[in-house]
SEGUFI-74555 format. One record per residue (C-alpha): residue number from 0; residue in one letter; x, y, z. Coordinates in steps of 0.2 Angstrom, whole numbers, always signed. Example, Ala and Ser with C-alpha at 12.3 -4.5 7.8 and 13.67 -1.06 7.14 Angstrom:
residues 2
<node resi="0" resn="A" u="+62" v="-22" w="+39"/>
<node resi="1" resn="S" u="+68" v="-5" w="+36"/>
***
This chain:
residues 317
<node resi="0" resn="X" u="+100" v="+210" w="+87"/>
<node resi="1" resn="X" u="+115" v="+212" w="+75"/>
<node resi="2" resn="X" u="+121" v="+196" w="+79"/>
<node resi="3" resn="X" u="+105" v="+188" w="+76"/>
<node resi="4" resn="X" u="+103" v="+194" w="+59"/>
<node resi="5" resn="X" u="+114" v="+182" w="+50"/>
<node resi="6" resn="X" u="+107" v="+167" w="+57"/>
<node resi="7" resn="X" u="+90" v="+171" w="+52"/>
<node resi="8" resn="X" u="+97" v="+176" w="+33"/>
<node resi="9" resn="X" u="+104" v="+159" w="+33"/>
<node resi="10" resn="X" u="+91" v="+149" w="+41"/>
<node resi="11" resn="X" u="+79" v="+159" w="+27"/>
<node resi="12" resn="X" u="+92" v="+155" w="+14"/>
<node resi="13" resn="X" u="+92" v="+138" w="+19"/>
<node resi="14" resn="X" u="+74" v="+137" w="+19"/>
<node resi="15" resn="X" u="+71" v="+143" w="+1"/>
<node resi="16" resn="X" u="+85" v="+133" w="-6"/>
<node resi="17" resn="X" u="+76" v="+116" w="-1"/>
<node resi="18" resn="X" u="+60" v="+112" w="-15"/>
<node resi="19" resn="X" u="+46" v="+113" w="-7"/>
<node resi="20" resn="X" u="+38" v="+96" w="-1"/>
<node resi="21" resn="X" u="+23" v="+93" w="-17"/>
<node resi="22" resn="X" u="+5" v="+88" w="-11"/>
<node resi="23" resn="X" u="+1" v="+67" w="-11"/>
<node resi="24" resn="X" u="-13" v="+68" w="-25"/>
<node resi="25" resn="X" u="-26" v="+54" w="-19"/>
<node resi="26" resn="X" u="-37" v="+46" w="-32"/>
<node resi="27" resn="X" u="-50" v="+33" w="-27"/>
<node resi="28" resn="X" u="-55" v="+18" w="-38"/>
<node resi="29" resn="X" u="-72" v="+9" w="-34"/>
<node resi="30" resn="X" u="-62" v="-8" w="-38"/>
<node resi="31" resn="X" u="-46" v="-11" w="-48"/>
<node resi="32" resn="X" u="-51" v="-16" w="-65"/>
<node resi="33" resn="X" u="-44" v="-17" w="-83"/>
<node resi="34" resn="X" u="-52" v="-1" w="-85"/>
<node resi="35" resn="X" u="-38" v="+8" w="-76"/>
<node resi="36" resn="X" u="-27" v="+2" w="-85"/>
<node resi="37" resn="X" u="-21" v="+20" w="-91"/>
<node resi="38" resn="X" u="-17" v="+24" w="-71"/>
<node resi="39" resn="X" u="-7" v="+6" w="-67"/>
<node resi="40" resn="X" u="+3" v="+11" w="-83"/>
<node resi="41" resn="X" u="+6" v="+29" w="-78"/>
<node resi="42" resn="X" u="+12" v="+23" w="-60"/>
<node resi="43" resn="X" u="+23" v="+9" w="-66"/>
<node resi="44" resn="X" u="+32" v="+20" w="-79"/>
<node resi="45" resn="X" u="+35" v="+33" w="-70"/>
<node resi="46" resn="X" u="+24" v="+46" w="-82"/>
<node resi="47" resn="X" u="+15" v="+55" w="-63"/>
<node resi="48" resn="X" u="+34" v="+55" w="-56"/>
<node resi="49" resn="X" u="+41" v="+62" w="-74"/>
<node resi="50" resn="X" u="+28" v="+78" w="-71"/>
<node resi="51" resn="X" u="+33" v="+80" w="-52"/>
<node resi="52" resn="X" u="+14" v="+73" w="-45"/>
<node resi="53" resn="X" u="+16" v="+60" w="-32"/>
<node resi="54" resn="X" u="-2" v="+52" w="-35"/>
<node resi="55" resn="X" u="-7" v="+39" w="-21"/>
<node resi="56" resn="X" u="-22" v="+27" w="-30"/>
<node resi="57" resn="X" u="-33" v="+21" w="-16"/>
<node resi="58" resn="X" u="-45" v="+4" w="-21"/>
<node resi="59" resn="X" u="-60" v="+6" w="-12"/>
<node resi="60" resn="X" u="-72" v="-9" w="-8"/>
<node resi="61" resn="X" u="-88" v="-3" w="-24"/>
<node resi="62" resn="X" u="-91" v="+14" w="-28"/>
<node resi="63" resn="X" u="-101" v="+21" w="-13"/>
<node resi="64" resn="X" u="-86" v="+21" w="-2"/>
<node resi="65" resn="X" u="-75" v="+29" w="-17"/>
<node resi="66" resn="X" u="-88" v="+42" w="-16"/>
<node resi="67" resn="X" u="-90" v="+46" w="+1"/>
<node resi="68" resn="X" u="-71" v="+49" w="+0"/>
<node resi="69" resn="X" u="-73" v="+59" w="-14"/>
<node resi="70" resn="X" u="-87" v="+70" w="-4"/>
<node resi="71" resn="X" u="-78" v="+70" w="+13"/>
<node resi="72" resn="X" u="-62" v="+77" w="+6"/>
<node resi="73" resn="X" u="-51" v="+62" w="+9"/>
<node resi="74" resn="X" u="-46" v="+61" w="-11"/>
<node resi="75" resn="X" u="-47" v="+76" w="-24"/>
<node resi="76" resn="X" u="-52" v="+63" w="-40"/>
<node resi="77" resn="X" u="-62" v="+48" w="-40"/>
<node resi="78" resn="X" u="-68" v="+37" w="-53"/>
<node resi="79" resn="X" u="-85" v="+41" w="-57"/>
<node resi="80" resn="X" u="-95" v="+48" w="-71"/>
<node resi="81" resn="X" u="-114" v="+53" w="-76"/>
<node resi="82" resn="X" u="-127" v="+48" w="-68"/>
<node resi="83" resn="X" u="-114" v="+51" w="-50"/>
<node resi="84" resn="X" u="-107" v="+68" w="-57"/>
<node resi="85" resn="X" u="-128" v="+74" w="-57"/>
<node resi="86" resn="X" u="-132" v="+66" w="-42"/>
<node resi="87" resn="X" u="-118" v="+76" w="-34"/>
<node resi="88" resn="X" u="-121" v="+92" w="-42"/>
<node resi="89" resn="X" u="-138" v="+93" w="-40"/>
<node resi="90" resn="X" u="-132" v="+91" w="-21"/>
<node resi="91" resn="X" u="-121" v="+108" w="-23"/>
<node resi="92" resn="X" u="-107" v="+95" w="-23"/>
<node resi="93" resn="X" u="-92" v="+104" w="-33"/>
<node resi="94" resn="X" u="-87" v="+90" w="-46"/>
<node resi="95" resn="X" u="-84" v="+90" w="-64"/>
<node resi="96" resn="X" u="-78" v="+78" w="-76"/>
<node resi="97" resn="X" u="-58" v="+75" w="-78"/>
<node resi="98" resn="X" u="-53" v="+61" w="-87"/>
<node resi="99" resn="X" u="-60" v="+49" w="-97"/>
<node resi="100" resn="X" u="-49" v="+33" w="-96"/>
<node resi="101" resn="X" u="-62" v="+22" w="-111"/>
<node resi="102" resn="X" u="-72" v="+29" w="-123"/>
<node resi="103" resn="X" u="-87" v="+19" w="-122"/>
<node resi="104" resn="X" u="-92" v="+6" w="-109"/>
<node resi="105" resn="X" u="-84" v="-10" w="-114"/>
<node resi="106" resn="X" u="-98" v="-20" w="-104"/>
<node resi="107" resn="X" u="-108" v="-36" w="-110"/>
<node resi="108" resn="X" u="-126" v="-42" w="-106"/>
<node resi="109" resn="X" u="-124" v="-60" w="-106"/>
<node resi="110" resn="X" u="-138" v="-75" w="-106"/>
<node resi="111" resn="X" u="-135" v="-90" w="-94"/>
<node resi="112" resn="X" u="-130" v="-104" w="-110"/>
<node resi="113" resn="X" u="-143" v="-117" w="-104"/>
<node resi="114" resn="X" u="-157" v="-101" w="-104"/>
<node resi="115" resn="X" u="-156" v="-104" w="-125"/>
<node resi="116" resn="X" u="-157" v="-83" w="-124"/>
<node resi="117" resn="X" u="-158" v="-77" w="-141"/>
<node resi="118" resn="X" u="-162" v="-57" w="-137"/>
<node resi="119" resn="X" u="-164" v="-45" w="-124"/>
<node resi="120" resn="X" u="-184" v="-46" w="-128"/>
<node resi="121" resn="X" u="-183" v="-65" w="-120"/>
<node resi="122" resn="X" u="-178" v="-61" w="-104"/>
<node resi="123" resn="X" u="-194" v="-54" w="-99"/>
<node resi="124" resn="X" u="-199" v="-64" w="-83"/>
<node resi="125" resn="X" u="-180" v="-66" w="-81"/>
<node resi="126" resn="X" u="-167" v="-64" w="-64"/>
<node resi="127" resn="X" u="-153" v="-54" w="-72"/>
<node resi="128" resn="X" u="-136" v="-51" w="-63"/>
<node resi="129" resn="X" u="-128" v="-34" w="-57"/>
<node resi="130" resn="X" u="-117" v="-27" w="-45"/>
<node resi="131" resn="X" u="-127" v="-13" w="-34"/>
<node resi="132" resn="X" u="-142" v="-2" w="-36"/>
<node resi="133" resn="X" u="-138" v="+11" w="-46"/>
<node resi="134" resn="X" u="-120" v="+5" w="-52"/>
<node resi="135" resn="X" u="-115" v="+6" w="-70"/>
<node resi="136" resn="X" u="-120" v="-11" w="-72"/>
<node resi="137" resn="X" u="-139" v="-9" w="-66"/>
<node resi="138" resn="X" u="-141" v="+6" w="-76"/>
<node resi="139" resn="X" u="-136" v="+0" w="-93"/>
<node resi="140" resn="X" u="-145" v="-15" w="-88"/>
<node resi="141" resn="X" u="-163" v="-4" w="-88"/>
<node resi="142" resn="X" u="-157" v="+7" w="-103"/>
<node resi="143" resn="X" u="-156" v="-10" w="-113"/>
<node resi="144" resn="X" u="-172" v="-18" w="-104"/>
<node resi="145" resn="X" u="-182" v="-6" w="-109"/>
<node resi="146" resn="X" u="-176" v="-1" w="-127"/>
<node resi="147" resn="X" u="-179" v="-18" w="-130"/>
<node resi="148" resn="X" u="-197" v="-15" w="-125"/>
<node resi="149" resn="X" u="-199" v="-21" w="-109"/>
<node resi="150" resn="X" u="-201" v="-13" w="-93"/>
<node resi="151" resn="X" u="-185" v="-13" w="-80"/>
<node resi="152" resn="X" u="-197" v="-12" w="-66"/>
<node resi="153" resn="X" u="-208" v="-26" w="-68"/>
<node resi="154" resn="X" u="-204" v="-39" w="-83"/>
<node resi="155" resn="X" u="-185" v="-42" w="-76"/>
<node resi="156" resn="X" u="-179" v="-44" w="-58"/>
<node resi="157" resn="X" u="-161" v="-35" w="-55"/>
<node resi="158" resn="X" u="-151" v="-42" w="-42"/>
<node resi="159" resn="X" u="-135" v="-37" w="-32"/>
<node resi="160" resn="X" u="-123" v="-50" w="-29"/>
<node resi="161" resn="X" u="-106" v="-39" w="-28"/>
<node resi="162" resn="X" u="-90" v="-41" w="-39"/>
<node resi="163" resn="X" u="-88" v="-51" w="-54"/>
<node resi="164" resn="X" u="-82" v="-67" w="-49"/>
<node resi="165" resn="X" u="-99" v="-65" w="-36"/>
<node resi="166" resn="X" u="-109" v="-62" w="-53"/>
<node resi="167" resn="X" u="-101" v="-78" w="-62"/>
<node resi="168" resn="X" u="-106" v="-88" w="-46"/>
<node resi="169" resn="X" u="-123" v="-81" w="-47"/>
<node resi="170" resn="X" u="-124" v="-87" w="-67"/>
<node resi="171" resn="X" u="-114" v="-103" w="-63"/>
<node resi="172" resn="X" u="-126" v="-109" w="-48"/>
<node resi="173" resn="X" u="-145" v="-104" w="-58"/>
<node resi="174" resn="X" u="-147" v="-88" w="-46"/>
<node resi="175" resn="X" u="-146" v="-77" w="-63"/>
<node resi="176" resn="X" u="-153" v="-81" w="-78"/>
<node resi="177" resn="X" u="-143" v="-66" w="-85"/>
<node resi="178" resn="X" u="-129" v="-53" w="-79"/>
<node resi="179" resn="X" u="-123" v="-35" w="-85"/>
<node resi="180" resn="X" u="-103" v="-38" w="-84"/>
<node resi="181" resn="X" u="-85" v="-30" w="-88"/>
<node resi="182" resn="X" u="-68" v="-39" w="-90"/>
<node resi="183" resn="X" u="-59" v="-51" w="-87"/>
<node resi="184" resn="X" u="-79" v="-58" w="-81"/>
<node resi="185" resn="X" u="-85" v="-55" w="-100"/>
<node resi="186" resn="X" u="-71" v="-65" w="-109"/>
<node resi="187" resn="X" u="-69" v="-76" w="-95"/>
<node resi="188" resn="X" u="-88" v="-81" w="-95"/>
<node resi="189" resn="X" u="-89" v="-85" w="-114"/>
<node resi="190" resn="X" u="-73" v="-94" w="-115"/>
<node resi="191" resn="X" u="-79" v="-106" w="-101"/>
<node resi="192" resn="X" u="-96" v="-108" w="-111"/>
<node resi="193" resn="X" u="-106" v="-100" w="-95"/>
<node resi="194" resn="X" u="-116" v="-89" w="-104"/>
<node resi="195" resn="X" u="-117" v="-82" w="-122"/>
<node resi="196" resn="X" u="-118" v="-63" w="-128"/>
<node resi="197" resn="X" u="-134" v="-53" w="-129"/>
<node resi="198" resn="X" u="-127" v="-36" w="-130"/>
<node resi="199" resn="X" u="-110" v="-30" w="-134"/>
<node resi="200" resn="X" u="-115" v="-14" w="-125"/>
<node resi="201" resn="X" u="-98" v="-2" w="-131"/>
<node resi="202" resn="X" u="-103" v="-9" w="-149"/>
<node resi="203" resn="X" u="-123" v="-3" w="-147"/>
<node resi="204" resn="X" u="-120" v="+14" w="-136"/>
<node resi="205" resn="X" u="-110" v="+26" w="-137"/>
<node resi="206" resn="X" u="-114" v="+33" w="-118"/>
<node resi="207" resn="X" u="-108" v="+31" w="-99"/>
<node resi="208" resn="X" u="-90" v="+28" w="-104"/>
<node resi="209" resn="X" u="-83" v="+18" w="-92"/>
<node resi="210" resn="X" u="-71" v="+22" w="-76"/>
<node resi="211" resn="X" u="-71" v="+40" w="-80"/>
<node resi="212" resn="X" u="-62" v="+54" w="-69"/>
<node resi="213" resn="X" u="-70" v="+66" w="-58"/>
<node resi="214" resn="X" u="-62" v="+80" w="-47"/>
<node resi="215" resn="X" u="-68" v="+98" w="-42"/>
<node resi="216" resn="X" u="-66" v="+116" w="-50"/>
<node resi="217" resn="X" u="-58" v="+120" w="-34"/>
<node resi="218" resn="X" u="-44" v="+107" w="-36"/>
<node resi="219" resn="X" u="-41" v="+112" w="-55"/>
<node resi="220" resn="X" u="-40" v="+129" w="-51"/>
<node resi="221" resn="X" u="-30" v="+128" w="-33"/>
<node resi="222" resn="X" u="-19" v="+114" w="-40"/>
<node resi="223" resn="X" u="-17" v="+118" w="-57"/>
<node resi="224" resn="X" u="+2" v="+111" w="-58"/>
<node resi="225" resn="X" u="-4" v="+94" w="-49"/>
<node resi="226" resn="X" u="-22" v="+94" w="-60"/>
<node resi="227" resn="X" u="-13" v="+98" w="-77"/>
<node resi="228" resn="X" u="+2" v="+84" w="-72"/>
<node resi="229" resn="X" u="-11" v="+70" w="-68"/>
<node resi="230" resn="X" u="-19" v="+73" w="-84"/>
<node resi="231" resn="X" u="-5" v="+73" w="-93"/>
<node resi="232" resn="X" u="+3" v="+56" w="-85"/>
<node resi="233" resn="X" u="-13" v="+50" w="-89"/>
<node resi="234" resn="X" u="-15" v="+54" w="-107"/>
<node resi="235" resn="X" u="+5" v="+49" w="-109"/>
<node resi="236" resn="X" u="-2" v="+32" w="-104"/>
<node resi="237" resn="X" u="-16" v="+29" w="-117"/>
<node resi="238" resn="X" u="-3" v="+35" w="-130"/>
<node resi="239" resn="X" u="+7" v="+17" w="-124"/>
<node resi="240" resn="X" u="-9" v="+7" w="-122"/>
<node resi="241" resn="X" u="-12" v="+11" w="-140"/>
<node resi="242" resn="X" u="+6" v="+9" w="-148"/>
<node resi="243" resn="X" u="+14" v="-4" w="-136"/>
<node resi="244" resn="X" u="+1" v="-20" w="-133"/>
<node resi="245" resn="X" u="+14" v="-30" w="-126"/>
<node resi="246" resn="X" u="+22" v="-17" w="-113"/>
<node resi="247" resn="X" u="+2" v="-13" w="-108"/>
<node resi="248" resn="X" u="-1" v="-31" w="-107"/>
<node resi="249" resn="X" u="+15" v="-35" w="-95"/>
<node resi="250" resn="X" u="+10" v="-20" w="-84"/>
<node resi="251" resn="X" u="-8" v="-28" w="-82"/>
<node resi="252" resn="X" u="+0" v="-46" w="-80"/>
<node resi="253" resn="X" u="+8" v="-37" w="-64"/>
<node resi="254" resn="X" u="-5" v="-28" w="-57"/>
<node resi="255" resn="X" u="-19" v="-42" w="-60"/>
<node resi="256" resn="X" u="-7" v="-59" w="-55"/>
<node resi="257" resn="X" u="-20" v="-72" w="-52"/>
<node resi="258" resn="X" u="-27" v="-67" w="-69"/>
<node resi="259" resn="X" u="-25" v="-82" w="-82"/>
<node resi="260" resn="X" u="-14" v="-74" w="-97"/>
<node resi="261" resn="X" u="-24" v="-81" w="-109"/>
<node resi="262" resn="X" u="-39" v="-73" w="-104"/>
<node resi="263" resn="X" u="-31" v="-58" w="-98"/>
<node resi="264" resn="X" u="-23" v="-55" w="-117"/>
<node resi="265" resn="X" u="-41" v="-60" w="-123"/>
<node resi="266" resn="X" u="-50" v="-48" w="-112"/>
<node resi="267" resn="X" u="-36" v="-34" w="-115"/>
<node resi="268" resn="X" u="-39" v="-37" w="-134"/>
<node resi="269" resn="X" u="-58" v="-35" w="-134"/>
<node resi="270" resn="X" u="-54" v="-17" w="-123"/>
<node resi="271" resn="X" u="-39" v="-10" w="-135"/>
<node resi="272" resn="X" u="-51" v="+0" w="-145"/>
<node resi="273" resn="X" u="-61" v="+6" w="-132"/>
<node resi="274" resn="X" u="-49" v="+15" w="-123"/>
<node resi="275" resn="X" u="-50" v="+34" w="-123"/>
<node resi="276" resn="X" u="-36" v="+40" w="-136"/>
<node resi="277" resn="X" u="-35" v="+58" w="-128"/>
<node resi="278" resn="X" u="-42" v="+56" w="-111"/>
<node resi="279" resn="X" u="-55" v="+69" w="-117"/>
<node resi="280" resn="X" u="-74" v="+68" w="-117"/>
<node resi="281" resn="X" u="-85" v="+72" w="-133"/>
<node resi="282" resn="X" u="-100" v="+84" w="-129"/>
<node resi="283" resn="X" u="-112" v="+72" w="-138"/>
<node resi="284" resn="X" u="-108" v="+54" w="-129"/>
<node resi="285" resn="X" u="-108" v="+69" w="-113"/>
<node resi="286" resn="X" u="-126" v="+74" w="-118"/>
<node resi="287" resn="X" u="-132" v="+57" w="-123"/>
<node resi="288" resn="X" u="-127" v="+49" w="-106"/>
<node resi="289" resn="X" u="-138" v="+64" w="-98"/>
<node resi="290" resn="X" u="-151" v="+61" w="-108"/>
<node resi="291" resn="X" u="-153" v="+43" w="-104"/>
<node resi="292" resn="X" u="-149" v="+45" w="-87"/>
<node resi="293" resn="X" u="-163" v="+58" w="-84"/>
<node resi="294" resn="X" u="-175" v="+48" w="-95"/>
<node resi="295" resn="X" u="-171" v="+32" w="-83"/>
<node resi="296" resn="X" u="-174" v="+44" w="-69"/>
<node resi="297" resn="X" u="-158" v="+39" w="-62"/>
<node resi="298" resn="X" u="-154" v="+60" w="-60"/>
<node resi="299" resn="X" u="-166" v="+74" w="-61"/>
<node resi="300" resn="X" u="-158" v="+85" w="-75"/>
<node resi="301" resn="X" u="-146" v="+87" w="-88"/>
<node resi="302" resn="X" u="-132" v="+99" w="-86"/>
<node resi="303" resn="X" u="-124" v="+108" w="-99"/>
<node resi="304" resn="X" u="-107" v="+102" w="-107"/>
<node resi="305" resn="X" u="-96" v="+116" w="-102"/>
<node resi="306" resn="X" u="-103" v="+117" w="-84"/>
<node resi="307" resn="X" u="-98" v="+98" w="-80"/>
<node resi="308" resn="X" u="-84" v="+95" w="-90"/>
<node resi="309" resn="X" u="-66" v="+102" w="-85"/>
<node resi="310" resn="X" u="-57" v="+115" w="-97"/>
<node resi="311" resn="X" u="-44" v="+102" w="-102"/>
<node resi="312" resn="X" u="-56" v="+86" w="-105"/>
<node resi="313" resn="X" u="-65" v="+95" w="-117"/>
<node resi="314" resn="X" u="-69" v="+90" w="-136"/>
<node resi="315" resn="X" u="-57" v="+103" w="-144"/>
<node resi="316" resn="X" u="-49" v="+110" w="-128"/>
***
């Protein structure tokens, strides 16, 4: 046995003297948009590396399969907020809010030009655009339908055509008469003439902030290191959306290449204010977002601020 003994010190010696191989955190995107900007930024300059996180960002096809990733296991953060974070919960999913990459949705509701729409209140009897049932796009649809006075259900038609470029199409060919849309689609649409603005939706509501991160207790607490370094890489990154347009813009040029610059720089210059400038989430947009979305019926109850917001996203954490 003695002449074992110093192989196995040296074999544990060696052992310990190597760093420990760090954990792949996965994050899902439903699509890749100008609203993740903050995460493009953070892997292009290195700000996940700097913290020693390896982040792999996974671009799903729409938010239902980003979710069922999320659920399964596969990733440990997705982007997601309220009504998705109650839905879950109220399924004993573990999930919480972790990021918040804008402050407000930048959206738009937008009237097909030839319509002559003046206000939400005339599209009564009207086909208006969105993504999917229950996306973003349909829920702020409703919210704006029916503070306008009209009723969702029956004095608009919602339909799902997909993406962006499937909601200009929709516009573009007379399937829509109006669409709920996000950039480049907003900037792009008014700069063709296509369609004219209804709603500045980020200048009316300050709710449902858009491409929020979710991940679980279990991952904060398990993976504190990991948790704390995405976070952190993250924020880093709005800091350099806010005091360097030109770097951001560059970045976006290369992760969105088909994009046309001037509609990029227009799109990236209507968004600039609207991102987040702390990554964290103020408990009244939290609490008006669960109150719109339990009055829309779109999750059955409100959950309180503490309980479904992560320590280090807090207002004042």
């Amino acid at each position: 046995m003695r002449y074992l003994a110093p192989i196995t010190a040296a074999a544990l010696a060696l052992a310990f003297a190597r760093p420990a191989q760090a954990e792949t955190v996965k994050l899902a995107l439903p699509v890749a948009s100008l609203e993740s900007l903050p995460i493009y930024i953070a892997q292009a300059n290195g700000l996940f590396k700097k913290r020693d996180v390896d982040v792999d960002v996974i671009t799903s096809r729409g938010g239902g399969e980003a979710m069922k990733a999320y659920i399964a296991g596969d990733v440990q953060i997705v982007a997601t907020g309220f009504p998705e974070v109650g839905l879950m919960r109220a399924r004993n999913v573990d999930v919480e809010l972790f990021f918040a990459q804008m402050s407000r949705a930048p959206f738009a509701l937008i009237g097909r030009k030839d319509e002559n729409l003046k206000s939400v209140a005339d599209l009564k009897g009207k086909t208006i655009a969105v993504t999917s049932p229950g996306s973003l796009t349909a829920n702020l649809t409703r919210y704006f339908v029916k503070d306008a006075g009209l009723d969702p259900d029956k004095d608009v038609s919602l339909i799902s055509v997909g993406g962006g470029g499937e909601i200009l199409g929709a516009l573009k060919s007379s399937r829509a008469d109006a669409a709920m849309l996000f950039e480049p689609f907003v900037t792009i649409a008014l700069q063709q003439g296509i369609a004219t603005m209804l709603v500045d939706v980020p200048e009316k509501l300050d709710a449902f902030s858009s491409s929020p991160l979710s991940t679980s207790k279990t991952f904060i607490e398990k993976s504190s290191k990991d948790a704390r370094g995405v976070f952190d890489g993250l924020a880093e990154a709005l800091t350099f959306i806010h005091n360097n347009p030109s770097g951001a813009f560059d970045i976006a040029k290369r992760n969105f290449p088909s994009a046309d610059n001037q509609v990029l720089q227009a799109a990236l210059g209507r968004l600039q204010k609207w991102y987040s400038r702390d990554g964290k989430f103020g408990r009244e947009h939290v609490e008006r977002t669960e109150k719109i979305s339990v009055d829309l019926k779109i999750m059955p109850q409100a959950y309180p601020y503490d309980d479904v917001v992560a320590p280090m996203a807090r207002e004042g954490g």
